[in-house]
N, C-alpha and C positions, 0 to 999 in steps of 0.2 A: 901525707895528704891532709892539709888542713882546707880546705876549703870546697871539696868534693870534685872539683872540675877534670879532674883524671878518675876519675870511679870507671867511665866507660868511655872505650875508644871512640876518637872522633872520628865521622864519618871524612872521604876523602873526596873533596871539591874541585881537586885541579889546582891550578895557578888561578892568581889573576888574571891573566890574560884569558886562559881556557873560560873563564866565569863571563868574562868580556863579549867574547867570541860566539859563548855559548847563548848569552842571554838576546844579542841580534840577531842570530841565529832564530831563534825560538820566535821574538818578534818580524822576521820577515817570512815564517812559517805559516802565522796569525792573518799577514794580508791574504794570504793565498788561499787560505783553507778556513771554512764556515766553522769547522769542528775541532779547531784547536782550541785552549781553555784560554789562550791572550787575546784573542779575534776581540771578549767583549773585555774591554777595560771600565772601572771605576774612574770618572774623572772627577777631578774635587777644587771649584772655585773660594775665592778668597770669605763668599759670603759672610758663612761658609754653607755651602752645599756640596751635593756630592749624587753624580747620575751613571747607569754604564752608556757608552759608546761605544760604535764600533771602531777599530781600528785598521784606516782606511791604505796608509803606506807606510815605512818605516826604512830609512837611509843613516844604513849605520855609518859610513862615509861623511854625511854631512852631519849625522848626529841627530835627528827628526824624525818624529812622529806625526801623524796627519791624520782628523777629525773631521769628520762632517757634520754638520750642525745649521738648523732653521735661522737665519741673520736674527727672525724676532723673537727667539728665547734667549730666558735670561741670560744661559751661558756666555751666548754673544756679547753681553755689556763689559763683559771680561777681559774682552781682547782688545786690544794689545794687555797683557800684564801677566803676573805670572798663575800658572795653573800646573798641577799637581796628577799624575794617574798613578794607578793601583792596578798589577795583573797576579795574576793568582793561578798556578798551574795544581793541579790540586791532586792529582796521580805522582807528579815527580815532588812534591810538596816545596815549589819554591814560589816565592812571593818575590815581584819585582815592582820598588814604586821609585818612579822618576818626578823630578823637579824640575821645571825650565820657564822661561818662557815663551807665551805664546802670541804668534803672529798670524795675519789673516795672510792668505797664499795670495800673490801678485795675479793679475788678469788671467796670466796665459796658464798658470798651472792651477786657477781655480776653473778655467773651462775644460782642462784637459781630464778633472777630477771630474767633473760634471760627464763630458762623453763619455767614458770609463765605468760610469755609474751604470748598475742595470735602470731597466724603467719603473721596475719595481721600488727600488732604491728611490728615483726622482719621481717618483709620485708624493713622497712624503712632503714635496713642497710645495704642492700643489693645495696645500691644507686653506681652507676660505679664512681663517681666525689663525691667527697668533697660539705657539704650544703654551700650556696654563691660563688660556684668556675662560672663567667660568662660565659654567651650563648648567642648564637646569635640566640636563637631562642628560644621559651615558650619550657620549658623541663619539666616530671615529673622526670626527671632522676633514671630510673628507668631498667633495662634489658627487653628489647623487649618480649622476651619468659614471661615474666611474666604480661603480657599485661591483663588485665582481671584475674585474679587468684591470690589467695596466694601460696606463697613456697613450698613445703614441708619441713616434719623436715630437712630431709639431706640439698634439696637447701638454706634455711633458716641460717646453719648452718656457711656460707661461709661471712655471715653477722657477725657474731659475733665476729672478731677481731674490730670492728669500735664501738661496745656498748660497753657504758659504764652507769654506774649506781652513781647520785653525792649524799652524804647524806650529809643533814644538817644539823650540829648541831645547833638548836634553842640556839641564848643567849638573845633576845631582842624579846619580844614578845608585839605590840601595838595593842589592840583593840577600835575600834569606833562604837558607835552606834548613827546614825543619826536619830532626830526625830525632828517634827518640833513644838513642845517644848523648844526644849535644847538638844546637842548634850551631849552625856557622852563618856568618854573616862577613859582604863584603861592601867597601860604599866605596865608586867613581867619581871624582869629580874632575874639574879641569885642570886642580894643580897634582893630579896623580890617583893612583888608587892603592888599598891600605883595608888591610882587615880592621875588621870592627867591634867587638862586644854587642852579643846577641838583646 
């Protein structure tokens, strides 16, 4: 042993595939369920910045991930181009960040994302002011009359010039599994997948 990396057994990740399988798995878990640890992702623009979102759908099939986002925050100056997320399951200790990028969704699947949406959800775009536009004072910037209550469909609807829906196209997909063993790591991309140095 010269270099310590056999000291303790490494933990057992599966294949490829299984890693694959398992990680879409996990993200179409995330849309479903409030309480899974990928629902909120890290997303990370070229700024650089970096905010969580929720994680709206996810087609392992087509390879996409899908964002909802105010058209007038900065995130949005971002799209078309590429953007970065970060999920983090912190009981199975695996860390998954994808690279792709990102597209604003065609008419019909950013309205289908919109009806989909609870009213809870499309209230947030119902906001009078632009998200980071400064206040002189703690705002939920939000219309008075809406104080305590969701929209209805009709009030709801005055929201929806400001949503927009970003999908990702996955090209670079990094998994890590932390164990105090030996960390494993494996990275996806389009011309194949291939273990990787932690």
């Amino acid at each position: 042993m010269k270099d310590g990396t056999d000291a303790q057994p490494l933990p057992t990740p599966g294949s490829l595939d299984d890693i694959w399988e398992s990680v879409w798995d996990g993200l179409e878990q995330a849309v479903a369920s409030h309480r899974h640890p990928w629902r909120l992702a890290a997303l990370a623009t070229p700024q650089p910045d970096v905010r969580n979102v929720v994680l709206r759908h996810a087609d392992r099939w087509a390879g996409t991930l899908c964002f909802h986002t105010d058209l007038r925050s900065p995130k949005a100056t971002f799209v078309p181009g590429p953007l970065a997320a970060l999920f983090y399951d912190p009981s199975e200790k695996v860390q998954v960040r994808v690279q792709g990028q990102a597209e604003w969704a065609d008419e019909a699947a950013r309205r289908a994302r919109w009806t989909s949406s609870r009213l809870s959800s499309r209230k947030c775009y119902l906001a009078p002011v632009a998200p980071g536009t400064p206040s002189d004072k703690p705002t939920v910037n939000l219309p008075s009359d809406l104080s305590g209550r969701d929209p209805t469909d009709e009030e709801a609807e005055h929201g929806y010039p400001y949503f927009g829906a970003i999908v990702l196209k996955v090209a670079t997909l990094d998994w890590l599994k932390l164990a105090y063993s030996g960390h494993i790591r494996a990275r996806f991309t389009p011309e194949g997948a291939t273990w990787v140095a932690p």
